[in-house]
C-alpha positions as CSV (number, residue, x, y, z in Angstrom):
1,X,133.0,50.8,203.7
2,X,134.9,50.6,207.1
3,X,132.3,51.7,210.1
4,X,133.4,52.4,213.9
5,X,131.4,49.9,215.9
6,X,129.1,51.9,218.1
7,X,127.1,50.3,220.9
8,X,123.0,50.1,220.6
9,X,123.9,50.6,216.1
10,X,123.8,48.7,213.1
11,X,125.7,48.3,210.3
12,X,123.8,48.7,207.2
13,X,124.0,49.9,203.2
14,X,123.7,53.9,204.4
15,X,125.7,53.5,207.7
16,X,125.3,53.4,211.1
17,X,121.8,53.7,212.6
18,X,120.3,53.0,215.7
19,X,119.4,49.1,216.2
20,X,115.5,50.4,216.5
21,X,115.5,52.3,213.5
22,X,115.2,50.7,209.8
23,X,115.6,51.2,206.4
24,X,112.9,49.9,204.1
25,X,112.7,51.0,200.4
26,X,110.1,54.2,199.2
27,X,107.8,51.8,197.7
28,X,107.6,49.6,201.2
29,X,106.4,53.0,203.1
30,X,104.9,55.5,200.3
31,X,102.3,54.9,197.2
32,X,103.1,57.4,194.2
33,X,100.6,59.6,193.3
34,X,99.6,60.8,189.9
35,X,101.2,63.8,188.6
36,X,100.5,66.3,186.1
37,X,102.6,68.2,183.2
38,X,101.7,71.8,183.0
39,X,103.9,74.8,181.9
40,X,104.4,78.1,183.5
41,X,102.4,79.7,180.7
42,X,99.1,78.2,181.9
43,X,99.8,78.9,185.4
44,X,98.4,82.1,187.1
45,X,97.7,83.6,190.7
46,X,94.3,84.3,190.1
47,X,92.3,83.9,193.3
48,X,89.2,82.8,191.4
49,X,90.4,79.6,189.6
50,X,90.3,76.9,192.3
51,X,93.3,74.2,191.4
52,X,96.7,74.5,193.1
53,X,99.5,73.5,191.3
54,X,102.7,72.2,192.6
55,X,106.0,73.3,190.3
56,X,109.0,71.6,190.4
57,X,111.1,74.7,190.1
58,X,109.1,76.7,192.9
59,X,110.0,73.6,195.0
60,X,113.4,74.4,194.5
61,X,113.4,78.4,194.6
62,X,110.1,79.4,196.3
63,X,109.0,77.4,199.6
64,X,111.6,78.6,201.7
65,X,110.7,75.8,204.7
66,X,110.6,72.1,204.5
67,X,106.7,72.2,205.3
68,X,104.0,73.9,202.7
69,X,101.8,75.3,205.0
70,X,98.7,76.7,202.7
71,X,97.8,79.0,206.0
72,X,100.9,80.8,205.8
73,X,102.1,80.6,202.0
74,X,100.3,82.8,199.3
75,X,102.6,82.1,196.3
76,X,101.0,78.4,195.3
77,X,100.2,79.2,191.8
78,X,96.8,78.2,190.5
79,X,96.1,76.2,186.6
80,X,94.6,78.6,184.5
81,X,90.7,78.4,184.1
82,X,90.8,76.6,180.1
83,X,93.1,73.8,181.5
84,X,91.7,70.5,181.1
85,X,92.7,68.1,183.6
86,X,93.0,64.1,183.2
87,X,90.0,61.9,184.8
88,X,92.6,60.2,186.5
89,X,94.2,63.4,188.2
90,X,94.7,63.0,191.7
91,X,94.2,65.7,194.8
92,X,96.4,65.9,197.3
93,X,96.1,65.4,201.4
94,X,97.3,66.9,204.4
95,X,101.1,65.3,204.9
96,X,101.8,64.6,201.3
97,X,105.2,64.6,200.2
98,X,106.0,66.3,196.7
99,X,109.7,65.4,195.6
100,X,111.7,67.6,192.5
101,X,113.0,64.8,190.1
102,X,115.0,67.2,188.0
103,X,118.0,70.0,189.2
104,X,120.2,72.3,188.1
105,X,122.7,71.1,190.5
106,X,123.2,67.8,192.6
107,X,122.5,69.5,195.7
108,X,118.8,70.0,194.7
109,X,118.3,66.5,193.3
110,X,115.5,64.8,195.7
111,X,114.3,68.2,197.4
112,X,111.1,67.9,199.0
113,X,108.1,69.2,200.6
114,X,105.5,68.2,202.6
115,X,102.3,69.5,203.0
116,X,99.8,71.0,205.5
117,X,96.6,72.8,206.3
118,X,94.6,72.5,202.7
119,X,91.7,72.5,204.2
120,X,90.2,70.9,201.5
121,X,91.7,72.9,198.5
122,X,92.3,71.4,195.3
123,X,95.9,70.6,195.1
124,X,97.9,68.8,192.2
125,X,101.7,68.0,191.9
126,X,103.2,69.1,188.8
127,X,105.9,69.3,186.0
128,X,109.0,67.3,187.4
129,X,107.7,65.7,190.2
130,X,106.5,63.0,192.0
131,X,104.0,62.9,195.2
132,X,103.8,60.3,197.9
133,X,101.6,59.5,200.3
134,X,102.0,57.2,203.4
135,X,100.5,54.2,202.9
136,X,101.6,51.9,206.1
137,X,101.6,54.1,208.5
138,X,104.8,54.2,209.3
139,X,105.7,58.0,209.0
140,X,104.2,60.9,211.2
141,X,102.7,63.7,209.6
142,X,105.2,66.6,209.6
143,X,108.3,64.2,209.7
144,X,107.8,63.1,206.0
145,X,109.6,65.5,204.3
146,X,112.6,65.5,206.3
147,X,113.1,61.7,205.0
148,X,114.9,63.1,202.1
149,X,116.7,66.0,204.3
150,X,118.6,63.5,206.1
151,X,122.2,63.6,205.3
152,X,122.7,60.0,204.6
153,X,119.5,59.9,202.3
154,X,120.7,63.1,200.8
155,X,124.3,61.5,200.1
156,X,122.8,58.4,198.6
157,X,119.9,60.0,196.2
158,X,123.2,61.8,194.4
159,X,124.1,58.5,193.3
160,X,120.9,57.9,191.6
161,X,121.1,61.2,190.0
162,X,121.8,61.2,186.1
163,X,122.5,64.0,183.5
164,X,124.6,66.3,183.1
165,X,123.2,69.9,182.8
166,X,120.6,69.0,184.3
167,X,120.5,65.7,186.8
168,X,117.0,63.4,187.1
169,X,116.5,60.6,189.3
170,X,113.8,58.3,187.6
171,X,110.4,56.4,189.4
172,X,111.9,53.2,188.9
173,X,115.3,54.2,191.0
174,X,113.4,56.2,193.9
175,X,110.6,53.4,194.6
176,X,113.3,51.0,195.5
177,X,115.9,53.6,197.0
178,X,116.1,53.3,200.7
179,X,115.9,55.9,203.1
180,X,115.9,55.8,207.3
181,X,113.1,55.6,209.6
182,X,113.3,56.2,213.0
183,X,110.3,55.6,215.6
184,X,107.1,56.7,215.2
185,X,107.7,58.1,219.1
186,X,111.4,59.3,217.8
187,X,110.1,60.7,214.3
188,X,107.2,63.2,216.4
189,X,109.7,64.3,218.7
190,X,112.1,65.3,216.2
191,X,109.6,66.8,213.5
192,X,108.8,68.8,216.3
193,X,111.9,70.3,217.0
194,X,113.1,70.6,213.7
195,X,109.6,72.6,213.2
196,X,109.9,74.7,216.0
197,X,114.1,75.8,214.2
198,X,112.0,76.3,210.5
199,X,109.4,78.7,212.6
200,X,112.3,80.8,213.9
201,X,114.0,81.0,210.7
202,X,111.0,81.9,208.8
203,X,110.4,84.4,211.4
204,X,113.9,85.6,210.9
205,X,113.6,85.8,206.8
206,X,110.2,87.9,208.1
207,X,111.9,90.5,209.5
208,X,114.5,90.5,206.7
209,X,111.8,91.3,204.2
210,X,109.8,94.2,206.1
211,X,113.2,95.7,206.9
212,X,114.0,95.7,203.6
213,X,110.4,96.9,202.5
214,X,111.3,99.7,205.2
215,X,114.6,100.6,203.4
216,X,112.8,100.6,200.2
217,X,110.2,103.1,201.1
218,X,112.6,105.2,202.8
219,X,114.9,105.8,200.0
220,X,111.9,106.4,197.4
221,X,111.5,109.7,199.8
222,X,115.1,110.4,200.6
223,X,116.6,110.3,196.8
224,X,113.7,111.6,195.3
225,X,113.6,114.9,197.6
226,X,110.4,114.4,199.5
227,X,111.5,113.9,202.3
228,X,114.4,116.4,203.6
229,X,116.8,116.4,207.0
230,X,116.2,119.4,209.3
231,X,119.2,122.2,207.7
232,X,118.5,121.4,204.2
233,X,116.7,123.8,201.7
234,X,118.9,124.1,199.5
235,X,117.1,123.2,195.8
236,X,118.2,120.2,194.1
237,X,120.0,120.8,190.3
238,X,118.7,118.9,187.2
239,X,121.5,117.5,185.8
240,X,122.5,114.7,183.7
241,X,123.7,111.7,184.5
242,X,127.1,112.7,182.4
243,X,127.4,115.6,184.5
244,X,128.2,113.2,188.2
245,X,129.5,109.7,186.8
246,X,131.2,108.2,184.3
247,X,130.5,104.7,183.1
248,X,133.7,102.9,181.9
249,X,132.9,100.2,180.2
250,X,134.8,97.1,180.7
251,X,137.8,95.2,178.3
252,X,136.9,92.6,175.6
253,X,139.1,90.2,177.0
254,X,139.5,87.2,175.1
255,X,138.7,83.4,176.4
256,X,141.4,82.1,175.2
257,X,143.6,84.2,178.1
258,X,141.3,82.9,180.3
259,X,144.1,80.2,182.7
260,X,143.3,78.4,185.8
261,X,144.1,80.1,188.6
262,X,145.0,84.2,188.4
263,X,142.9,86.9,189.0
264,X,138.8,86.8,188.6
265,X,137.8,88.2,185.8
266,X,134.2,90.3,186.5
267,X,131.3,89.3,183.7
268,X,128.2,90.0,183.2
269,X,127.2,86.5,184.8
270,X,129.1,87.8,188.5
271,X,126.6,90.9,188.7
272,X,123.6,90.4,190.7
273,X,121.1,92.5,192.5
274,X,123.2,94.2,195.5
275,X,125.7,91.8,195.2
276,X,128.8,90.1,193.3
277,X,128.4,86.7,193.2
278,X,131.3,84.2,192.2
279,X,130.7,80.5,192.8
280,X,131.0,77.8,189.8
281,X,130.3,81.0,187.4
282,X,134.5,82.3,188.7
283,X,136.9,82.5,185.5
284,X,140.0,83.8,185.7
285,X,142.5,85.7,183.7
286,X,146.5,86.0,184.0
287,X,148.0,88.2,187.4
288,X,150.0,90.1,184.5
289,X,146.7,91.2,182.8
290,X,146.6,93.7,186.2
291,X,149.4,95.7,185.3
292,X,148.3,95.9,181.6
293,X,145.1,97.2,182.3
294,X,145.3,99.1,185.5
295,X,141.8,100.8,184.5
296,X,139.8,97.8,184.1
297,X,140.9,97.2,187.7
298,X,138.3,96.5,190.3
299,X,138.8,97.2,194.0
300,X,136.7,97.3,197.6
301,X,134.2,100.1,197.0
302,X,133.8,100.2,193.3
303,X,130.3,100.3,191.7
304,X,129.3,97.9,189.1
305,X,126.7,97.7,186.6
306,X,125.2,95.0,183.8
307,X,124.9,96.7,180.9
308,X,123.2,93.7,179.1
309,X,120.3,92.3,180.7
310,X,120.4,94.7,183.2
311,X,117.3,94.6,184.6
312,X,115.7,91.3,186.6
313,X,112.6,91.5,188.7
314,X,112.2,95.4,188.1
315,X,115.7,95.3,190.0
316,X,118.7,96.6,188.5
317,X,122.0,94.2,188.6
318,X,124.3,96.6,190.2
319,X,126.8,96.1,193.1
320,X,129.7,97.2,195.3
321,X,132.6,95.5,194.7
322,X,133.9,94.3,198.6
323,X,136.7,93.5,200.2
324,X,135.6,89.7,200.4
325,X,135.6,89.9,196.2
326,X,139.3,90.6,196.4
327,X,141.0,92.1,192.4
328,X,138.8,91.8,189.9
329,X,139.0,92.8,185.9
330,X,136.0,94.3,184.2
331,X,134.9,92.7,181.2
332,X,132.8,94.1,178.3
333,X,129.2,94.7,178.9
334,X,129.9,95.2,182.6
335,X,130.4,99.1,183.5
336,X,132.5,100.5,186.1
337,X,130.9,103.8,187.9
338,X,133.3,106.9,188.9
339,X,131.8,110.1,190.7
340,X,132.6,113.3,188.7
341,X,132.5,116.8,190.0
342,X,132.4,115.9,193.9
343,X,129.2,113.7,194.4
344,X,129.1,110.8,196.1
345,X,129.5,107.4,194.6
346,X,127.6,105.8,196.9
347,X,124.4,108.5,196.5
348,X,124.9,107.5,192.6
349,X,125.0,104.2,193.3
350,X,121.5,104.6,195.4
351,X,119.9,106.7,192.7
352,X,120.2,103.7,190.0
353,X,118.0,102.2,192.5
354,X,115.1,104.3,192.0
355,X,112.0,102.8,190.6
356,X,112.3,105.9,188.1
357,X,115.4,105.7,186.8
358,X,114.9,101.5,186.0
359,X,111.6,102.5,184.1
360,X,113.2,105.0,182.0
361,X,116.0,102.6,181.5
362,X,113.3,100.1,180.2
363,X,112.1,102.1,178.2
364,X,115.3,103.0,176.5
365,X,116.0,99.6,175.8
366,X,112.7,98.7,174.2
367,X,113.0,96.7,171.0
368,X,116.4,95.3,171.5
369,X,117.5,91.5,172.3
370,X,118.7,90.8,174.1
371,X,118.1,94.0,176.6
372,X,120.9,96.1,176.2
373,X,121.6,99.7,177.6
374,X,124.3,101.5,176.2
375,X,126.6,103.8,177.7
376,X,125.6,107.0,175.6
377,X,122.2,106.6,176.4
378,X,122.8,106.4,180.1
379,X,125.3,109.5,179.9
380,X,121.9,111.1,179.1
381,X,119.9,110.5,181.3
382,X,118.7,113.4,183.6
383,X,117.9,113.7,187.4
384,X,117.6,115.8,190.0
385,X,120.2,115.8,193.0
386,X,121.3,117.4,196.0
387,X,124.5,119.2,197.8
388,X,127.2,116.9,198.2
389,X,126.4,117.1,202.2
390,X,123.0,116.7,201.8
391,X,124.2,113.5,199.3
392,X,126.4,112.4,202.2
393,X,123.8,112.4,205.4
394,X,121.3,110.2,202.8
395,X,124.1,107.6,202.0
396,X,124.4,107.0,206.0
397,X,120.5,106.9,206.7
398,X,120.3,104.3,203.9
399,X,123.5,102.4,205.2
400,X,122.7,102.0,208.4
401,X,119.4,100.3,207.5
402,X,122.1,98.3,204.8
403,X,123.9,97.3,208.0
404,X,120.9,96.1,209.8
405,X,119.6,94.3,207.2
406,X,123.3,92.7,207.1
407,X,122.9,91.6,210.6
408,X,119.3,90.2,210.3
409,X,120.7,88.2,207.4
410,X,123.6,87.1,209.8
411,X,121.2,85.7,212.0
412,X,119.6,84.0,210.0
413,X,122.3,82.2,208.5
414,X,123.5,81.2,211.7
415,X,120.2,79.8,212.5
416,X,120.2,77.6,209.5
417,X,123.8,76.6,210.1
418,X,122.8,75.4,213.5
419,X,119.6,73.8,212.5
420,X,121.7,71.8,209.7
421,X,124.0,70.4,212.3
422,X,121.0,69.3,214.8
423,X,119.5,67.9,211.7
424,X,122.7,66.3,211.0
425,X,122.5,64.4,214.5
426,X,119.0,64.0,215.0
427,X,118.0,62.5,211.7
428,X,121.5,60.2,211.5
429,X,120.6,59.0,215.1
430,X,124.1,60.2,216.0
431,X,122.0,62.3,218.9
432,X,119.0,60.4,219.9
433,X,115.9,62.6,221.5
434,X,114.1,61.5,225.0
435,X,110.9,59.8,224.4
């Protein structure tokens, strides 16, 4: 490896680093805890049981900020009441750091948290992990867990990583990996403003969620009819669901068309909640399949729908198709929504939403497996809607709350785009802070 001199850093195996900082091994700086293996099964959030429990996967999908803070988190699940633990378990302290040993992908391998404020509550670490504690002295409390968020760390614990589906990084390889220390003086001064970027996202996400909670309550009234605009008294018609949309369902298009490059082929995979989502899941079928199939053609503005699995969360997987999702073709099981009859696609689109209409889809699907809703049964369905004006001056009440929600989650990824560049400097030593 070829490094730029720089004046006041040192060569060493994971780069340049300041002269005052070092790199000693896990083992030299942390003991390992004992862990425990419990499944989700024996896990509840029962405030009576007493014993927190620490799971790998809610590491990874669940504790949005680097620090666990027991004060201001409430979804810690708790072992349920006829689990027996080991004589030799182990409870967990204040500034603990609990580290996934298993991902999906190798940008989660070696994700950690740190935690804070148990004031004495019984906490364990859990399936897939391990738990550290300092043992030298040589970390400050609320710096730990930003050991393994350093970008050189992070580069280097991919190369321990093993597996395929999934990728592991073993106790024997983590005790002697090495990771960067800077000063005790150094490591306060930047845990503290690292912390004070995590409170301001997290404040951000906050808003995000009771805007959205806002949204949610709004449209229950608005699409439902109890709540009305000044003008309109007009009744709302029964009809059925075959009277205002048809649902084309998509081509059984064969894998063996699929090519490397063309155009994205839409499965049932790509259909989230509010949203298409691409990524690793992108396959792609030949340019000249557009012309051959000019109905299965998805544009800016079209509605999509699972039709297997279709439900997640007591959410329903449907989603405009934007601009940013460019030509698409509709596979099977995926449906494509058209308005009949002059009502509005978006007001259709909104109406799926409904906590009615997913429970009565639930219900239709009962028995079958995987969950399936078929076209002729949602043709049937039944509900009660207004004028198409009334329709329109709904869709942009609920849009403009869409578009502030949009720009709340704008911010908020900008904030974490320009906290992982500080971190980027301050944890490298590329920037060093005043002391």
């Amino acid at each position: 490896m070829n490094l730029v001199k720089k004046e006041g850093y040192k060569e060493t195996k994971l780069g340049l680093i300041p002269n005052d900082w070092s790199i000693p091994a896990i083992e030299e700086v942390f003991e390992f805890l004992k862990t425990t293996s419990f499944s989700r099964n024996q896990l509840n959030y029962d405030d009576e049981n007493d014993v927190y429990y620490i799971h790998y996967g809610d590491i990874h999908a669940t504790y949005k900020t680097p620090i666990l803070n027991f004060n201001e988190v409430k979804s810690v699940p708790k072992l349920n009441n006829d689990v027996q633990l080991p004589a030799s378990v182990q409870y967990l302290k204040d500034g603990d750091v609990i580290i996934a040993d298993a991902s999906e992908d190798y940008e989660g391998v070696g994700t950690a948290i740190e935690l804070q404020n148990l004031d004495e509550k019984k906490v364990i670490s859990g399936l897939h992990t391990f738990a550290l504690r300092d043992k030298e002295g040589l970390t400050i409390e609320g710096f730990r867990t930003y050991i393994f968020k350093n970008p050189i760390v992070k580069k280097a614990l991919k190369t321990i990583a093993t597996g395929s589906k999934v990728f592991g990084i073993s106790k024997g390889n983590v005790q002697k990996f090495k990771i960067v220390l800077p000063t005790l003086p150094e490591q306060q001064k930047i845990a503290s403003i690292l912390n004070t970027w995590d409170k301001a996202i997290a404040a951000q996400e906050k808003l995000i969620i009771e805007k959205q909670e806002l949204k949610n309550g709004l449209m229950q009234q608005l699409l439902t009819g109890k709540k009305r605009f000044s003008g309109y008294t007009e009744e709302w018609e029964e009809k059925s669901m075959d009277d205002i949309v048809k649902y084309l369902g998509g081509e059984a298009f064969k894998s063996t068309s699929q090519v490397e490059n063309g155009v994205k082929w839409l499965k049932i995979a790509n259909v989230d909640i509010g949203a298409v989502k691409w990524g690793d899941s992108t396959t792609f079928l030949p340019n000249s399949f557009i012309d051959k199939n000019p109905k299965y053609v998805l544009k800016s503005g079209d509605v999509v729908m699972a039709l297997t699995r279709p439900i997640l969360s007591d959410k329903l997987k449907i989603a405009v198709f934007n601009k940013e999702d460019g030509i698409a073709l509709l596979n099977q099981r995926v449906a494509k929504l058209i308005s009949k009859n002059k009502n509005d696609l978006k007001f259709i689109y909104y109406i799926h939403q409904t906590p009615y209409f997913i429970y009565t889809m639930n219900a239709m699907m009962a028995g079958t497996d995987p969950p399936n809703i078929s076209i002729k049964d949602l043709a049937k369905k039944r509900v009660f809607i207004p004028s198409y004006e009334e329709q329109k001056k709904i869709v942009s009440v609920i849009e403009s709350f869409d578009n502030e929600i949009d720009n709340l989650i704008n911010k908020g990824k900008h904030l974490k785009k320009q906290k992982q560049g500080l971190m980027q400097q301050l944890l490298t030593g590329e920037k060093r802070v005043k002391i």
